[in-house]
ZAVEXZA-483217 format. One record per residue (C-alpha): residue number from 1; residue in three letters; x, y negated, z. Coordinates in nm, 3 decimals, padded with zeros to 5 digits. Each point is the difference from the previous one (the first is absolute). Layout:
<pts>
+------+------+---------+---------+---------+
| resi | resn |      px |      py |      pz |
+------+------+---------+---------+---------+
|  NUM |  ALA |       X |       Y |       Z |
...
+------+------+---------+---------+---------+
</pts>
This chain:
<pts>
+------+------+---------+---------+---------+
| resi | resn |      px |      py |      pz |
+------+------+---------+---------+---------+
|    1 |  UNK |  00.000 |  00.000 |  00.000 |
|    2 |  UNK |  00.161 | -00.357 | -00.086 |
|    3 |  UNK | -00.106 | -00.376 |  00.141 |
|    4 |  UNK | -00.039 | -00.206 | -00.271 |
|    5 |  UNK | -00.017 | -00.386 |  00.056 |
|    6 |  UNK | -00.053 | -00.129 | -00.328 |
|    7 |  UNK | -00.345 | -00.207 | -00.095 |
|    8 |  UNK |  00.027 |  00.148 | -00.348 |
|    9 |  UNK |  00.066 |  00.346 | -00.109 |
|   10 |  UNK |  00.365 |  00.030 | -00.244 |
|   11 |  UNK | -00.267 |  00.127 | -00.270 |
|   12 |  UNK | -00.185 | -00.305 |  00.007 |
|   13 |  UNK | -00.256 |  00.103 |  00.200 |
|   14 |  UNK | -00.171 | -00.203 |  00.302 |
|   15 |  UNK |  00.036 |  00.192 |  00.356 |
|   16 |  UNK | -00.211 | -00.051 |  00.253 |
|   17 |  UNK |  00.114 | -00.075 |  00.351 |
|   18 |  UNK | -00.106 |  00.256 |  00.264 |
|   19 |  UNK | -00.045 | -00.219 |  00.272 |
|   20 |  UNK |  00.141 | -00.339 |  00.148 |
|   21 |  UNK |  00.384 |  00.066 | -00.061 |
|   22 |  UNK |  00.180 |  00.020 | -00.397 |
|   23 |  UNK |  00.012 |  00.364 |  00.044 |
|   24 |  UNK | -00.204 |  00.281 | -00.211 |
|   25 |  UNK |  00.088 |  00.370 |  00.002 |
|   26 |  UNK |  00.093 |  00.206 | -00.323 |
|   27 |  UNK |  00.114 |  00.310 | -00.104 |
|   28 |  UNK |  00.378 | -00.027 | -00.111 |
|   29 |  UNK |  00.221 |  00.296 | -00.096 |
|   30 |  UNK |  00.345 | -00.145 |  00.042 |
|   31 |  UNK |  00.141 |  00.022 |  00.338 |
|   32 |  UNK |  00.121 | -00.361 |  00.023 |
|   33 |  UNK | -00.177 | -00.207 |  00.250 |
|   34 |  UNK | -00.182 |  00.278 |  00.173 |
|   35 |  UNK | -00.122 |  00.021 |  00.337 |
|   36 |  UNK | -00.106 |  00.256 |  00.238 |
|   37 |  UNK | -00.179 | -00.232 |  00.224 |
|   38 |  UNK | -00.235 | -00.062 | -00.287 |
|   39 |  UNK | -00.278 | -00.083 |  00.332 |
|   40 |  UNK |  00.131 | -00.246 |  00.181 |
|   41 |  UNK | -00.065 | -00.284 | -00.279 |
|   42 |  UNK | -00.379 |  00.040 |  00.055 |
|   43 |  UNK |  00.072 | -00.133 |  00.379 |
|   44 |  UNK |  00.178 | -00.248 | -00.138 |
|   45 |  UNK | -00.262 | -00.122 | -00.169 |
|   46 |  UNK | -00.240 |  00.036 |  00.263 |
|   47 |  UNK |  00.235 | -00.204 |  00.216 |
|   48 |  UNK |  00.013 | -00.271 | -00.230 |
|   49 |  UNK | -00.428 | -00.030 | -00.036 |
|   50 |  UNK |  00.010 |  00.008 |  00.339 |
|   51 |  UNK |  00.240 | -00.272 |  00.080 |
|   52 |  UNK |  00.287 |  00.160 |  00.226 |
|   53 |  UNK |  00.289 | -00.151 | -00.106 |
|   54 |  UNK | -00.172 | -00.333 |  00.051 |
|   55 |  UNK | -00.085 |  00.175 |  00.381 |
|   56 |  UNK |  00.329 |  00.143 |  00.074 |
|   57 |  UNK |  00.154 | -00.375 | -00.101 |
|   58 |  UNK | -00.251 | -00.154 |  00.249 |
|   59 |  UNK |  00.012 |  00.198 |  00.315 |
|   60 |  UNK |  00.330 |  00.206 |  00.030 |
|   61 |  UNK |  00.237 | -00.314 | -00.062 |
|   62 |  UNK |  00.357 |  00.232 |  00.095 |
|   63 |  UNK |  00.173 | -00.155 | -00.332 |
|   64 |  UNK | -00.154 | -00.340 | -00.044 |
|   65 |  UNK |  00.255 | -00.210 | -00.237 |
|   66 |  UNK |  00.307 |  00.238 |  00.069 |
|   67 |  UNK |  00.159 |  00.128 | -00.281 |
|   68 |  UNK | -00.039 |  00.404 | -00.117 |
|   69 |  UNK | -00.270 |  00.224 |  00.017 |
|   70 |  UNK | -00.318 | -00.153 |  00.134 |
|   71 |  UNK | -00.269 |  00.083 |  00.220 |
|   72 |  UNK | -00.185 |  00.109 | -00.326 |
|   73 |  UNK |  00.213 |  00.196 | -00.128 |
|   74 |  UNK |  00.109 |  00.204 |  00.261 |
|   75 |  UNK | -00.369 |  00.079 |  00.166 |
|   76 |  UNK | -00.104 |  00.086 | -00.361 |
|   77 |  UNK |  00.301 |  00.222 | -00.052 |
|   78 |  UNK | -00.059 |  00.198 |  00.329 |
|   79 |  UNK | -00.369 |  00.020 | -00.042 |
|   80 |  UNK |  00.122 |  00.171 | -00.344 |
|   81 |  UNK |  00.193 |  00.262 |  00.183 |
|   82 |  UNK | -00.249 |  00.089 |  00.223 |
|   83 |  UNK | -00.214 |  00.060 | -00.306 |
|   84 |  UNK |  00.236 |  00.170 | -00.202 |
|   85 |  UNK |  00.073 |  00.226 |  00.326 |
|   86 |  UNK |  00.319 | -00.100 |  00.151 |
|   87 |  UNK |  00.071 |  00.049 |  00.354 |
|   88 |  UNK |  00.335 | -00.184 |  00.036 |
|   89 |  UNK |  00.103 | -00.359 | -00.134 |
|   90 |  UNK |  00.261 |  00.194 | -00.171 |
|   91 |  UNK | -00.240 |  00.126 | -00.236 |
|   92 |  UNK | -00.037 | -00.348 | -00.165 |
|   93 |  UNK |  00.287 |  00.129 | -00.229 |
|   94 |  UNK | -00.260 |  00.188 | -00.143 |
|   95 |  UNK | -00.173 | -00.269 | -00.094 |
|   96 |  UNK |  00.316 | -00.181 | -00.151 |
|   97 |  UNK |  00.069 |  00.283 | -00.160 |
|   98 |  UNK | -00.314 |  00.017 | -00.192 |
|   99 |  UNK |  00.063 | -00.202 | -00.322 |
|  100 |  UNK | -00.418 | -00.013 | -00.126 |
|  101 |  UNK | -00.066 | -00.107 |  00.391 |
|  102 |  UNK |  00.291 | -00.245 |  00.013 |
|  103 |  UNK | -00.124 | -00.173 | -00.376 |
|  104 |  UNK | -00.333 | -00.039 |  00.121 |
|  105 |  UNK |  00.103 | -00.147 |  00.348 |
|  106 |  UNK |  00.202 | -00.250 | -00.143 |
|  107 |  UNK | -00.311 | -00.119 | -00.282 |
|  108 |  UNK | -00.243 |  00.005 |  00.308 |
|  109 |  UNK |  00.219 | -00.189 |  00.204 |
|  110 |  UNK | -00.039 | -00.334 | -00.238 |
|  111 |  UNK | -00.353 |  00.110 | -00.121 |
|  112 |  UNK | -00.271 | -00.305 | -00.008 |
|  113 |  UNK |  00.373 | -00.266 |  00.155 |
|  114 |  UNK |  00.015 | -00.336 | -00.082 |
|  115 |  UNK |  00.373 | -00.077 | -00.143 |
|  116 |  UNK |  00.060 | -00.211 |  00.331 |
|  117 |  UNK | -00.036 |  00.327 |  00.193 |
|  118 |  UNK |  00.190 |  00.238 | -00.215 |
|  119 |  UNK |  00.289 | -00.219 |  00.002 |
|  120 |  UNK | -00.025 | -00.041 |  00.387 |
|  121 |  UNK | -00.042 |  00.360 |  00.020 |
|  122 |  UNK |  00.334 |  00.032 | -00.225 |
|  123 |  UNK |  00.166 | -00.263 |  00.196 |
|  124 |  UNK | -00.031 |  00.212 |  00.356 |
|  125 |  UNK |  00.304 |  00.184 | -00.126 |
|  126 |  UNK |  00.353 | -00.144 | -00.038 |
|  127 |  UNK |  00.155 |  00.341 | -00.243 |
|  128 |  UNK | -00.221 |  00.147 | -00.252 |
|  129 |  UNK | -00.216 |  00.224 |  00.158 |
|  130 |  UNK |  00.087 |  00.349 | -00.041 |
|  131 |  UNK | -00.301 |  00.216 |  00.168 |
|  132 |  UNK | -00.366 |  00.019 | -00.103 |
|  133 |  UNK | -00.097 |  00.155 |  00.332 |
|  134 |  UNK |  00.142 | -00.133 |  00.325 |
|  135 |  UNK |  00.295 |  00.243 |  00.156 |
|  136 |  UNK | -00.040 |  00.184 |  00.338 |
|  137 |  UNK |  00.261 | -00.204 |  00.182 |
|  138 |  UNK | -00.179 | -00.316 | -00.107 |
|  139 |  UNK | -00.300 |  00.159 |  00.126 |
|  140 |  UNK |  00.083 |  00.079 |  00.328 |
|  141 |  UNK |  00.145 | -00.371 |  00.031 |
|  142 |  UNK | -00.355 | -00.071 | -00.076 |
|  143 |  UNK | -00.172 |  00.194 |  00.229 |
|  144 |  UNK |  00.202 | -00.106 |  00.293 |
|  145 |  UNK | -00.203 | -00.339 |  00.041 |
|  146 |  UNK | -00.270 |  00.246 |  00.083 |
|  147 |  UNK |  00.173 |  00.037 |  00.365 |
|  148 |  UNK | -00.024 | -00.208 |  00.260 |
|  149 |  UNK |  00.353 |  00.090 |  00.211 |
|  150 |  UNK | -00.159 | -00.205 |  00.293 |
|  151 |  UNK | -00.299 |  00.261 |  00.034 |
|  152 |  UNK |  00.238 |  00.262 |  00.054 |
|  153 |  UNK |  00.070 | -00.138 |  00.285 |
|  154 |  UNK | -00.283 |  00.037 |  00.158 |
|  155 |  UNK |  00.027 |  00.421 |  00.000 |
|  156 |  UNK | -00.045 |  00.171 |  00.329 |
|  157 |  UNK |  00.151 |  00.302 |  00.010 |
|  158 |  UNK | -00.251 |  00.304 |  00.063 |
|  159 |  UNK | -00.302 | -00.218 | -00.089 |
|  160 |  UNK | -00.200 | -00.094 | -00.316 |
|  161 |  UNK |  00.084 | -00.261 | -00.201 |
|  162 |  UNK | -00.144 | -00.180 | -00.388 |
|  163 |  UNK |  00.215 | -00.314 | -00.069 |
|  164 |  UNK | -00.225 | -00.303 | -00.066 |
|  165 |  UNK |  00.007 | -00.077 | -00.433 |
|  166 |  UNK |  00.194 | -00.289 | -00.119 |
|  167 |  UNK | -00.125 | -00.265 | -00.221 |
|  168 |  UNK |  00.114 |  00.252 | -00.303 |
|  169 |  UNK | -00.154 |  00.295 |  00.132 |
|  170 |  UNK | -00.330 | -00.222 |  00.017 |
|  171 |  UNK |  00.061 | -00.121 | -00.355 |
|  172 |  UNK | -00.025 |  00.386 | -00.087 |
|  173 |  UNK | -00.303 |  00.015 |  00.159 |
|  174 |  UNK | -00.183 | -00.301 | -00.166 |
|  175 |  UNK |  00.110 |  00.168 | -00.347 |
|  176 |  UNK | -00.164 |  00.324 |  00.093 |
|  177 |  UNK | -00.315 | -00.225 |  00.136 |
|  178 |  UNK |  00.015 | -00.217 | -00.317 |
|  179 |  UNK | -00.053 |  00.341 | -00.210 |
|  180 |  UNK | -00.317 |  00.176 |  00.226 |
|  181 |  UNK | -00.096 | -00.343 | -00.087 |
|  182 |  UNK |  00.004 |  00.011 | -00.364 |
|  183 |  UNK | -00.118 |  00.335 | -00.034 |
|  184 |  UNK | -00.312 | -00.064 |  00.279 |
|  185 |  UNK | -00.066 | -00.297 | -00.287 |
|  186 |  UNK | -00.023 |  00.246 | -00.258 |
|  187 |  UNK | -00.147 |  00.263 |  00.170 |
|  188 |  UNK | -00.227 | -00.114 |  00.293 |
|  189 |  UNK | -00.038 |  00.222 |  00.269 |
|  190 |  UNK | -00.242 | -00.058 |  00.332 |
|  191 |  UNK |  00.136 |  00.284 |  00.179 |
|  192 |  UNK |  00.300 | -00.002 |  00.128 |
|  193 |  UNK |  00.136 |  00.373 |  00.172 |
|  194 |  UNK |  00.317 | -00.073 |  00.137 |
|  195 |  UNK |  00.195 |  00.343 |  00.049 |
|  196 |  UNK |  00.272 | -00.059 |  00.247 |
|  197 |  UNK |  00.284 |  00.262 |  00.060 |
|  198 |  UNK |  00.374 |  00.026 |  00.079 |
|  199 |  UNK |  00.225 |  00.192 | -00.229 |
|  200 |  UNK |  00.331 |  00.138 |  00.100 |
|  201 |  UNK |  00.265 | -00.035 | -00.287 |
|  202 |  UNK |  00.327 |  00.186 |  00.118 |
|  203 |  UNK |  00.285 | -00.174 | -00.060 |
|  204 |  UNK |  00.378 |  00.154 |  00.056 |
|  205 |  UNK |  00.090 | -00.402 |  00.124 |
|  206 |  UNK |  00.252 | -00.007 |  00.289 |
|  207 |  UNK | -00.239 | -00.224 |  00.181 |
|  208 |  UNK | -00.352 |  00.109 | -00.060 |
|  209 |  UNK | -00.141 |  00.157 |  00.317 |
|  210 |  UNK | -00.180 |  00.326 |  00.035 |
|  211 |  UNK | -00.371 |  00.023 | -00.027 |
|  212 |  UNK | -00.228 |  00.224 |  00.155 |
|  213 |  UNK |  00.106 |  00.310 | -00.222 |
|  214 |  UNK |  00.360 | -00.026 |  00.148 |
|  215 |  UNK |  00.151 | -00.115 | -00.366 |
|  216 |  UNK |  00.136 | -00.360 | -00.054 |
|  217 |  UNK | -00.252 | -00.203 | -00.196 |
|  218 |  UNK | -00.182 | -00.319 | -00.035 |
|  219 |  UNK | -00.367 |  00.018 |  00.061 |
|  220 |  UNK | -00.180 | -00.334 | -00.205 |
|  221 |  UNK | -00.364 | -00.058 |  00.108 |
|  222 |  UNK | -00.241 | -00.028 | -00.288 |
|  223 |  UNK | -00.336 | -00.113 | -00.055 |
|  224 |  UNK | -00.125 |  00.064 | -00.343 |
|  225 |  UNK | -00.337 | -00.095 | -00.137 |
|  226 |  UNK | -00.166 |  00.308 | -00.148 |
|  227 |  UNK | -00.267 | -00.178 | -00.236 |
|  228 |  UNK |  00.244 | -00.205 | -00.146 |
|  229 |  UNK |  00.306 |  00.282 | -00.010 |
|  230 |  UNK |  00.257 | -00.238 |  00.153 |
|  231 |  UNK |  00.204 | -00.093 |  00.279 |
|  232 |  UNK | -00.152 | -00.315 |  00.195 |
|  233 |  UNK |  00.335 | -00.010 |  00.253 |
|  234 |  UNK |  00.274 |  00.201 |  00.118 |
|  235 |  UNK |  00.226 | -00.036 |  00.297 |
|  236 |  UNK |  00.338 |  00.185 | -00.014 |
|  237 |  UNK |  00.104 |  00.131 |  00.335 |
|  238 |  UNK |  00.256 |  00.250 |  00.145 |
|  239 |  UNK | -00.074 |  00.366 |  00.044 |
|  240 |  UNK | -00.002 | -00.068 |  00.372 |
|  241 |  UNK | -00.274 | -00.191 | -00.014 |
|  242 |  UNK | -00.373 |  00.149 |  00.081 |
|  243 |  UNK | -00.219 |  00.035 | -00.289 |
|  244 |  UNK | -00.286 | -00.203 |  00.263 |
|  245 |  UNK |  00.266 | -00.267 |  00.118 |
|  246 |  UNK | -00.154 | -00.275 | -00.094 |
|  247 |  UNK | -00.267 |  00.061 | -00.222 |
|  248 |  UNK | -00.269 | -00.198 |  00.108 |
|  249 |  UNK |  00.226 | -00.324 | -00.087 |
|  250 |  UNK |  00.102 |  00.175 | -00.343 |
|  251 |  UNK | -00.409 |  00.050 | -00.102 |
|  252 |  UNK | -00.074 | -00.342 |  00.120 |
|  253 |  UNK |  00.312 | -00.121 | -00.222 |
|  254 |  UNK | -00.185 |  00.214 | -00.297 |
|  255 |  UNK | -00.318 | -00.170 |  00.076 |
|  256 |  UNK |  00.145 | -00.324 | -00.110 |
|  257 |  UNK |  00.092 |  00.108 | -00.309 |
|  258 |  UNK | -00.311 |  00.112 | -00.131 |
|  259 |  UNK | -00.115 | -00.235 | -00.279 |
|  260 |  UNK | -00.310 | -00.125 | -00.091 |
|  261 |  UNK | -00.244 |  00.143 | -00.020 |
|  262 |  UNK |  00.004 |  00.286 |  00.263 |
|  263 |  UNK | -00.353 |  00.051 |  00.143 |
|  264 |  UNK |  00.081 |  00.294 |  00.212 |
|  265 |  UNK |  00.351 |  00.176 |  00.170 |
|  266 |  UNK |  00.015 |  00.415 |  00.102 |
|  267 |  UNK |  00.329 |  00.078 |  00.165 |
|  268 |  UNK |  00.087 |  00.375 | -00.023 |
|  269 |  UNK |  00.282 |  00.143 |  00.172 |
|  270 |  UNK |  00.144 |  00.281 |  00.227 |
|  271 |  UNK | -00.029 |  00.019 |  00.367 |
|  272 |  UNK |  00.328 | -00.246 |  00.006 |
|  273 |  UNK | -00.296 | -00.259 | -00.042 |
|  274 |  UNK | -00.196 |  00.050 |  00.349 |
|  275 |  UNK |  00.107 | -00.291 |  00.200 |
|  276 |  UNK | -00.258 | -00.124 |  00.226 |
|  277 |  UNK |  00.136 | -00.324 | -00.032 |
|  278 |  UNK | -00.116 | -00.006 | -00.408 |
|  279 |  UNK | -00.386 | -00.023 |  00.077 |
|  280 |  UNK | -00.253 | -00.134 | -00.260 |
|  281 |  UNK | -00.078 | -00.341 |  00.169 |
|  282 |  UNK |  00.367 | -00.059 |  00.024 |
|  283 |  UNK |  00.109 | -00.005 | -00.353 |
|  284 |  UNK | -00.326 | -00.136 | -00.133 |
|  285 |  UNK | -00.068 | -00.275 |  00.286 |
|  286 |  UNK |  00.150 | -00.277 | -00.174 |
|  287 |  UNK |  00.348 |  00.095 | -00.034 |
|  288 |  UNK | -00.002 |  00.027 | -00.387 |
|  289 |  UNK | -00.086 | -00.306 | -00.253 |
|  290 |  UNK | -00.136 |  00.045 | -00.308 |
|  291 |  UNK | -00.114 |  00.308 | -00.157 |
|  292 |  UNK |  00.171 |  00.174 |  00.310 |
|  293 |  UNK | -00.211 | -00.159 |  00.261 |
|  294 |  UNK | -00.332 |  00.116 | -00.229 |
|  295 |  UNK |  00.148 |  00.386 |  00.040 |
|  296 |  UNK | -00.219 |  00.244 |  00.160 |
|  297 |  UNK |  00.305 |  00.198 |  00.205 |
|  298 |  UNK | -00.083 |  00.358 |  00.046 |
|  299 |  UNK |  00.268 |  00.172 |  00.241 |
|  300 |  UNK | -00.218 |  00.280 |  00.099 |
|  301 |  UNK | -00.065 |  00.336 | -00.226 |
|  302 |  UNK |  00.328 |  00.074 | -00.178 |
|  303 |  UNK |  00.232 | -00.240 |  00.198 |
|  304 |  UNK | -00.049 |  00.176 |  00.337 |
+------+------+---------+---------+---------+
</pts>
């Protein structure tokens, strides 16, 4: 399968465009230019209709005027992974190594630009750039304004602990917000069933802690909304930590994020849930604004 960008087939004949980026798929039978990732352009182009670079630029702010890789760029290219099934940031030299993937990236990347911004885009690096996809070392640079050193502090030895989110963690969050959003816009739901569960991931990290089933791990808390199919907010916490620590904060958190519209809210969850502190009135007496505070809370049934 081959990317083709042109408006006009070499024959003469008019293409048509298959959605919002200069991209259309044909069959080719030389090799040249081929991609095995032949997928992840269609998320490109859902990413575009739905605005995230423009989201990413607003709330997550880590490379605002520096020069290199930018915020854009490197959320896109790890959201990319994950979709093209990586598991380590060493696996972006797959995607470098991908000449279709890499050809496409770099047409998307000035698709719909003013010159202005292309040249300021240009301009953010002093050499000619070299790389398509952002390396792993450049990643992990990237990811460490994710950590807040000063929260570590605060550990206790022997006792629970989630580190409060930074102001880039947060910008994360909005962009994950910003996209329930748009797809609530375009496919209104009333009902909103909020499944909430910890996973354990093991992990063979020097410093992740054991979990419950005496392997080292992280154990993220997740509350996904069932009639929509995606995640409404995640909290990544150590495998120490108990899958009920806290969860009456973290559903009130995903109450917030609901988006318009939301007539009604079902939590369902294991017994990690029962805590008498998370009663009905609580949550729905006023705590919440907007369509939050209009949500019917039901922590009986499944939750208990």
């Amino acid at each position: 399968m081959f990317l083709r960008f042109e408006n006009t087939h070499p024959r003469g004949e008019r293409l048509i465009t298959q959605g919002a980026l200069p991209f259309k798929y044909e069959l080719e039978s030389s090799a040249a230019g081929m991609t095995g990732l032949g997928g992840l352009p269609l998320y490109l182009d859902l990413a575009a209709v739905m605005g995230m670079s423009q989201s990413i630029e607003k709330h997550v702010q880590v490379r605002v005027g520096e020069q290199g890789w930018s915020d854009v760029q490197v959320v896109m290219a790890l959201i990319l992974l994950n979709l093209a099934g990586g598991e380590h940031v060493e696996d972006l030299r797959r995607l470098e190594e991908d000449e279709g993937l890499c050809r496409v990236l770099r047409k998307v990347e000035r698709a719909g630009l003013k010159r202005k911004v292309r040249r300021a885009l240009e301009r953010r690096w002093r050499k000619e750039r070299q790389r398509t996809v952002p390396s792993a070392s450049a990643v992990f640079r990237y990811l460490a304004a994710f950590h807040d050193p000063e929260q570590e502090q605060l550990r206790q030895t022997g006792k629970a602990f989630i580190p409060a989110p930074n102001v880039h963690l947060e910008g994360l969050e909005k962009v994950n917000q910003d996209l329930v959003e748009w797809v609530q816009s375009k496919r209104p739901e009333k009902m909103a069933t909020l499944d909430m569960d910890a996973t354990l991931v093991e992990t063979q990290k020097a410093e992740a802690l054991y979990g419950y089933q005496h392997f080292k791990a992280y154990q993220p808390l997740n509350t996904y909304w069932a009639e929509q199919g995606l995640v409404l907010h995640t909290e990544f916490r150590d495998g120490n930590v108990p899958a009920g620590y806290g969860q009456s904060r973290v559903f009130e958190k995903a109450l917030s994020l609901l988006p318009e519209g939301v007539q009604k809210v079902r939590l369902r969850s294991d017994t990690a849930a029962y805590q008498h502190e998370s009663d009905t009135p609580r949550v729905a007496g006023g705590l919440m604004s907007g369509a939050a505070s209009k949500a019917v809370t039901q922590l009986n049934g499944s939750s208990r």
